[in-house]
C-alpha positions as CSV (number, residue, x, y, z in Angstrom):
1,X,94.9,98.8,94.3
2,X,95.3,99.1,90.5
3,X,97.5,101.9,91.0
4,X,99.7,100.2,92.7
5,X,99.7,97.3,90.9
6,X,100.2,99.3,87.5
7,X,103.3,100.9,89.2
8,X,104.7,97.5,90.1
9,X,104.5,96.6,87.0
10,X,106.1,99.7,85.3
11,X,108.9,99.9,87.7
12,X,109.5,96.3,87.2
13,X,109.9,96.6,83.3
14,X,112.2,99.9,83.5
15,X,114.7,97.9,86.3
16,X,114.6,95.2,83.9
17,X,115.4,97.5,81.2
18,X,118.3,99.5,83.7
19,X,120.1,96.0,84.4
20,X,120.4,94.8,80.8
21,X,121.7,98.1,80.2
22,X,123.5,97.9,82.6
23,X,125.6,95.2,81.7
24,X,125.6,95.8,78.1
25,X,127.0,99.4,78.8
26,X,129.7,97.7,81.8
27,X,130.6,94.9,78.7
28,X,131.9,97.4,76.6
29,X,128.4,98.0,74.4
30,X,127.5,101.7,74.2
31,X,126.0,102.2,70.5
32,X,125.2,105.9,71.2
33,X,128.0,108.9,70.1
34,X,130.3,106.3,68.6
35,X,131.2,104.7,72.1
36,X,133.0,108.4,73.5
37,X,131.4,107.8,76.7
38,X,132.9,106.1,79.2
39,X,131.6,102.4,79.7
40,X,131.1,102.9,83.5
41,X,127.6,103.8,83.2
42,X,128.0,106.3,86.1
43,X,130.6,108.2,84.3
44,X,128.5,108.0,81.2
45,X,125.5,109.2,82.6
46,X,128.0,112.5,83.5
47,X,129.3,112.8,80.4
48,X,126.2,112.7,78.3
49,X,125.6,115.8,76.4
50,X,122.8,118.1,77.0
51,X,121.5,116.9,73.5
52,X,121.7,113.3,74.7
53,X,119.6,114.2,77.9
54,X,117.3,116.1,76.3
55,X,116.4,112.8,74.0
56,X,116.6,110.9,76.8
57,X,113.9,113.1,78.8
58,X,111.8,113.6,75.9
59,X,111.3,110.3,74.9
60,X,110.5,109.4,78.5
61,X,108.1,111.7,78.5
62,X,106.5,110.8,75.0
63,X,106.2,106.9,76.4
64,X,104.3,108.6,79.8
65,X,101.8,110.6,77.7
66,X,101.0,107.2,75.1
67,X,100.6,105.7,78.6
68,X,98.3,108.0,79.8
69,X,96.0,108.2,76.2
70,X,95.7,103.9,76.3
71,X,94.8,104.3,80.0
72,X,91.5,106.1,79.0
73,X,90.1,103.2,76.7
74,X,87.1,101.4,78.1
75,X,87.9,98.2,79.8
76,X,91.9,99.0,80.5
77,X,94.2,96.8,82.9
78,X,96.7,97.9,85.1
79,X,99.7,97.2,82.7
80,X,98.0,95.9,80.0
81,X,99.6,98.9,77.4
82,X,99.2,96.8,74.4
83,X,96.1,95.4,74.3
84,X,96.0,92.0,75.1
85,X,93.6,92.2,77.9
86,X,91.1,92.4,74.4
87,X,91.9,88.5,73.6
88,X,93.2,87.3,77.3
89,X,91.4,87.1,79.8
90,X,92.8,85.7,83.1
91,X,90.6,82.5,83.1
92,X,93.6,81.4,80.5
93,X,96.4,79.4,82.9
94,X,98.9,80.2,80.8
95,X,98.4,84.2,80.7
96,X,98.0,84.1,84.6
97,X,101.2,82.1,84.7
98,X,103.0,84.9,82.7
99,X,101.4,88.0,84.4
100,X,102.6,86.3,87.6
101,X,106.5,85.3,85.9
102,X,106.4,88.9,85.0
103,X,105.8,90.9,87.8
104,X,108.1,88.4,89.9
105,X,111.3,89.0,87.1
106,X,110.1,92.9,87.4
107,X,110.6,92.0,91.3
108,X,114.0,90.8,91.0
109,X,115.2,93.1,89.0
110,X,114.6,96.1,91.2
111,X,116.8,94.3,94.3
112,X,118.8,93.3,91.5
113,X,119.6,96.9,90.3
114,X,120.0,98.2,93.9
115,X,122.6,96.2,94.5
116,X,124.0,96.8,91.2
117,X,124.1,100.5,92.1
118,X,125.4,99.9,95.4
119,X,128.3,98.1,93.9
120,X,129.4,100.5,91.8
121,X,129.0,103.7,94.0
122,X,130.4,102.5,97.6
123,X,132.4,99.5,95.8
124,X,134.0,101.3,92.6
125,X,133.4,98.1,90.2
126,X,130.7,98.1,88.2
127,X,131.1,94.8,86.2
128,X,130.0,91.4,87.8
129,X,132.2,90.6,90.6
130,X,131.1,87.3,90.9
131,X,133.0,85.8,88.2
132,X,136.0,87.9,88.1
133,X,137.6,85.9,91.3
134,X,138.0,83.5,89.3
135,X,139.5,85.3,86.3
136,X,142.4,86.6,88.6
């Protein structure tokens, strides 16, 4: 079960991650290659150089293996990649309460990216439609 939960938790923080990138990157923000790439981040993601994906997989892959070395210290919580299981411990209300506000927002944010996906590969838009009616 702590797999699971460990994987809930790190698919949570990366969809976080993806929809404030999201947005930033649809809103005009693309700091990398002097914003060349297009800011639909569809059309960015194609237009990436090979350079750009090869930092992209090897720094992926550098966060996995850091992952793996913390996971082999004594005492290690499903998640816990910092440490703070060594002065927390979940009789504290307020760490349970953010463990549990975490994994909820990590939640969200993977219906949340789905849809933002959805919109922009069967819609076309990729910026937040829910405003722009009244923009018009």
């Amino acid at each position: 079960m702590k797999y699971y939960r460990e994987s809930e938790l790190k698919h949570g923080r990366v969809a976080m991650a993806a929809c404030l990138g999201w947005y930033l990157n649809a809103g005009g923000v693309h700091p990398a290659f002097n914003s060349a790439l297009s800011n639909d981040p569809l059309k960015a993601m194609v237009e990436l150089p090979a350079v750009g994906w090869l930092q992209f997989v090897l720094g992926c892959g550098a966060i996995e293996w850091l992952g793996q070395q913390i996971k082999e210290r004594p005492g290690y919580v499903p998640g816990d990649l910092l440490g703070a299981a060594y002065w927390v411990d979940d009789s504290d209300e307020g760490w349970v309460s953010y463990q549990n506000k975490e994994i909820n927002n990590g939640r969200l944010a993977m219906l949340a990216f789905a849809g933002i996906m959805y919109q922009d590969v069967f819609v076309g838009d990729y910026g937040d439609m829910m405003y722009k009616q009244l923009v018009r």
